[in-house]
MITILO-724151 format. One line per field, with one value per residue: residue number from 1; residue in one letter; x, y, z of N, C-alpha, C in turn. Coordinates in nm, 3 decimals. Layout:
MITILO-724151
vokol c(NUM,...) $
palum c(A,...) $
n.u c(X,...) $
n.v c(Y,...) $
n.w c(Z,...) $
ca.u c(X,...) $
ca.v c(Y,...) $
ca.w c(Z,...) $
c.u c(X,...) $
c.v c(Y,...) $
c.w c(Z,...) $
This chain:
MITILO-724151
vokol c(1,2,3,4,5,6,7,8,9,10,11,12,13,14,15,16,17,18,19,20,21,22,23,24,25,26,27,28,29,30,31,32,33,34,35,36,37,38,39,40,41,42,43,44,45,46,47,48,49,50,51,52,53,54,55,56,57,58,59,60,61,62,63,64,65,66,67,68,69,70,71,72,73,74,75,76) $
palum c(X,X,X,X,X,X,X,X,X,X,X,X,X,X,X,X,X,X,X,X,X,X,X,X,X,X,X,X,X,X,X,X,X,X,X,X,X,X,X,X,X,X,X,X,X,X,X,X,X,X,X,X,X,X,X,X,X,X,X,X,X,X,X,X,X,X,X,X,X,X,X,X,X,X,X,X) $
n.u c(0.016,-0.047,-0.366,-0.666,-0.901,-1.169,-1.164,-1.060,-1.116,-1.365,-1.369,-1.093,-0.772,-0.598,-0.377,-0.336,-0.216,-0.164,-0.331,-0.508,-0.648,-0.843,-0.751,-0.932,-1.101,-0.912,-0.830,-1.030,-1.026,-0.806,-0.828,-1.066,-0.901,-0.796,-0.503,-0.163,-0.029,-0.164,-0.407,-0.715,-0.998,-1.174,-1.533,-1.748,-1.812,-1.995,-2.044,-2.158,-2.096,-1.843,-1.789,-1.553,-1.327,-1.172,-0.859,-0.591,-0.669,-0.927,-1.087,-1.334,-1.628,-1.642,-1.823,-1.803,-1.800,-1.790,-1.662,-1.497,-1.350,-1.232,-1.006,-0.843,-0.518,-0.424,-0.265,-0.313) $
n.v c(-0.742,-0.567,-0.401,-0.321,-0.110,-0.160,-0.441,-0.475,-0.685,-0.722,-0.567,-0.556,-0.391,-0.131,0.012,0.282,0.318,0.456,0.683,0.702,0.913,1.141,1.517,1.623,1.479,1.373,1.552,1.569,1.368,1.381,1.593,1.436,1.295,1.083,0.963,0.916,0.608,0.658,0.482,0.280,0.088,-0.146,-0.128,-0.215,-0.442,-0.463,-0.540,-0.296,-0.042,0.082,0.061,0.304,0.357,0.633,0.639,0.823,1.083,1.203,0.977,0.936,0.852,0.712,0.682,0.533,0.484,0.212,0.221,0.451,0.358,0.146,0.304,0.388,0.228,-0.031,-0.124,-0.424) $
n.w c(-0.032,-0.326,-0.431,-0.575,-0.382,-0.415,-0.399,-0.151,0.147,0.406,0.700,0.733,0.767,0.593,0.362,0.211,-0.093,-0.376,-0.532,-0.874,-1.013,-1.207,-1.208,-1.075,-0.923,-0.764,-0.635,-0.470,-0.338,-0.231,-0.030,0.118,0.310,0.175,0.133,0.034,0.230,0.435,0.642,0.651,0.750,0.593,0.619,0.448,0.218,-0.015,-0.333,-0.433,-0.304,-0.095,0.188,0.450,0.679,0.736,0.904,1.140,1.299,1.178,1.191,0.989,0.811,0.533,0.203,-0.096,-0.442,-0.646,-0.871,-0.817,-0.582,-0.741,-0.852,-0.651,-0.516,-0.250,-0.008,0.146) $
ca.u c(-0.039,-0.123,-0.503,-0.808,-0.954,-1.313,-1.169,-1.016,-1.242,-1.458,-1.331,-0.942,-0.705,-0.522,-0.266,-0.356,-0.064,-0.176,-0.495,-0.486,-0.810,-0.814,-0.717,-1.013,-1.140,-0.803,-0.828,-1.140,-1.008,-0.702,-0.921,-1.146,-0.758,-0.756,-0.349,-0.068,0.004,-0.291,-0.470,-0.846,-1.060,-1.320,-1.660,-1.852,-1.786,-2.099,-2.056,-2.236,-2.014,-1.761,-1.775,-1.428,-1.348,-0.991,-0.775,-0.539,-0.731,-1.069,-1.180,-1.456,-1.701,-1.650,-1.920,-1.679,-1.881,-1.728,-1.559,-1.370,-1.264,-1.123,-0.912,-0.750,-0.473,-0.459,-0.171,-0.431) $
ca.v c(-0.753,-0.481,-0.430,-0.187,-0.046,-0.206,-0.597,-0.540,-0.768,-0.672,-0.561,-0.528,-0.285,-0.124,0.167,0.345,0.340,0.540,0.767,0.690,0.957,1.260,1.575,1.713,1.325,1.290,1.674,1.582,1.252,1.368,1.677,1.341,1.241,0.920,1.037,0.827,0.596,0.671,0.387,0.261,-0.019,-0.159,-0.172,-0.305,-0.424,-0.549,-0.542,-0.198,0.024,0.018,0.234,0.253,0.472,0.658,0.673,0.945,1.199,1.245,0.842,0.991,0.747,0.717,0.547,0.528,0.423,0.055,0.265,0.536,0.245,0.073,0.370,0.398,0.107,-0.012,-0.322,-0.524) $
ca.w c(-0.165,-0.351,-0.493,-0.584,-0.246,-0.448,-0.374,-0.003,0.257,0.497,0.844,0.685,0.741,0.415,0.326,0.045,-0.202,-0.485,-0.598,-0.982,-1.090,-1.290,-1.093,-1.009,-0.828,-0.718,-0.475,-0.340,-0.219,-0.116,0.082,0.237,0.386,0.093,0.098,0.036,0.344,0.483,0.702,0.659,0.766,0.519,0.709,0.408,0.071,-0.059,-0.447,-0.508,-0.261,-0.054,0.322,0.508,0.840,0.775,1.064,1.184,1.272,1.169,1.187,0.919,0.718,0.382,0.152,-0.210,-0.509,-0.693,-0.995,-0.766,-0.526,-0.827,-0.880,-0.500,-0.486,-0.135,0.050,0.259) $
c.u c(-0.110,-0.273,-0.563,-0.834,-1.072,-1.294,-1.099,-1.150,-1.218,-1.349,-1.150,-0.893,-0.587,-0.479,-0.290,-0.198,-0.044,-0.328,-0.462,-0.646,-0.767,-0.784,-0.838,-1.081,-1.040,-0.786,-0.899,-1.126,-0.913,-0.747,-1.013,-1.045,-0.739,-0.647,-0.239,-0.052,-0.087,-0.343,-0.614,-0.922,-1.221,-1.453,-1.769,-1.813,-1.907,-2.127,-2.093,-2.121,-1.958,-1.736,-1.662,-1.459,-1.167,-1.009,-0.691,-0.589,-0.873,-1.152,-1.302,-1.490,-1.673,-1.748,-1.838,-1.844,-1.727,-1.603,-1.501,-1.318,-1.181,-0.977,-0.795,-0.683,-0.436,-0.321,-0.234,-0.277) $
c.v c(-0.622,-0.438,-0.344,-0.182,-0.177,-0.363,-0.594,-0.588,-0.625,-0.673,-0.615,-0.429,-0.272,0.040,0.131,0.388,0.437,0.593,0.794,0.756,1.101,1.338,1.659,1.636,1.354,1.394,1.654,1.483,1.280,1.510,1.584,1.303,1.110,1.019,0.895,0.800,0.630,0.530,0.371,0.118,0.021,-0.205,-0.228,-0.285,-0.501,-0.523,-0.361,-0.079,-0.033,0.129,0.196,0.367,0.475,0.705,0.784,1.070,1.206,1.126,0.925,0.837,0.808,0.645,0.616,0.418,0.306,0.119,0.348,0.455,0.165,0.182,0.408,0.204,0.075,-0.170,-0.301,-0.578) $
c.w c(-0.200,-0.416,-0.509,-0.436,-0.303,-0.436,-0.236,0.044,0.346,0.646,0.830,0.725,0.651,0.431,0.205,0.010,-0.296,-0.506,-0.751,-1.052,-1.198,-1.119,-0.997,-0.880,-0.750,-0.577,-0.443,-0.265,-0.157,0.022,0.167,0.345,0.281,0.046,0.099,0.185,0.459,0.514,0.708,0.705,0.660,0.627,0.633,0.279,-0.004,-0.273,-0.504,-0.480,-0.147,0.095,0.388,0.613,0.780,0.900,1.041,1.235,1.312,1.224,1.112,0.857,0.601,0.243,-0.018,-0.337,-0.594,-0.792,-0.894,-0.699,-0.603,-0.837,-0.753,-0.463,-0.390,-0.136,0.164,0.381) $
């Protein structure tokens, strides 16, 4: 199922499908690694923001505010 990043659950893992921002949002996420096909686990979605850990690589933290998470479409 496909969805916003800002409604996957907690302690999920999700491939990012699409980065739908302007271009200037859209290079700094795809410079965090939020890249097509790209793998993340949500570690907390508590209404306000949303922190994930991408994989491949870096495993970095990510803390994503509610509106840019809406814009990264993710299959849970």
């Amino acid at each position: 199922m496909i969805i916003p990043l800002s409604k996957a659950p907690t302690n999920k893992i999700a491939t990012i499908i699409q980065v739908n921002t302007g271009p200037g949002l859209k290079t700094r996420l795809l410079n965090m690694g939020f890249v097509n096909g790209a793998k993340l686990k949500v570690l907390e979605n508590n209404g306000h923001h949303i922190v994930v850990a991408l994989e491949g690589g870096s495993g970095r933290v990510v803390a994503l505010s509610r509106g840019i998470a809406m814009k990264i479409l993710v299959e849970v």
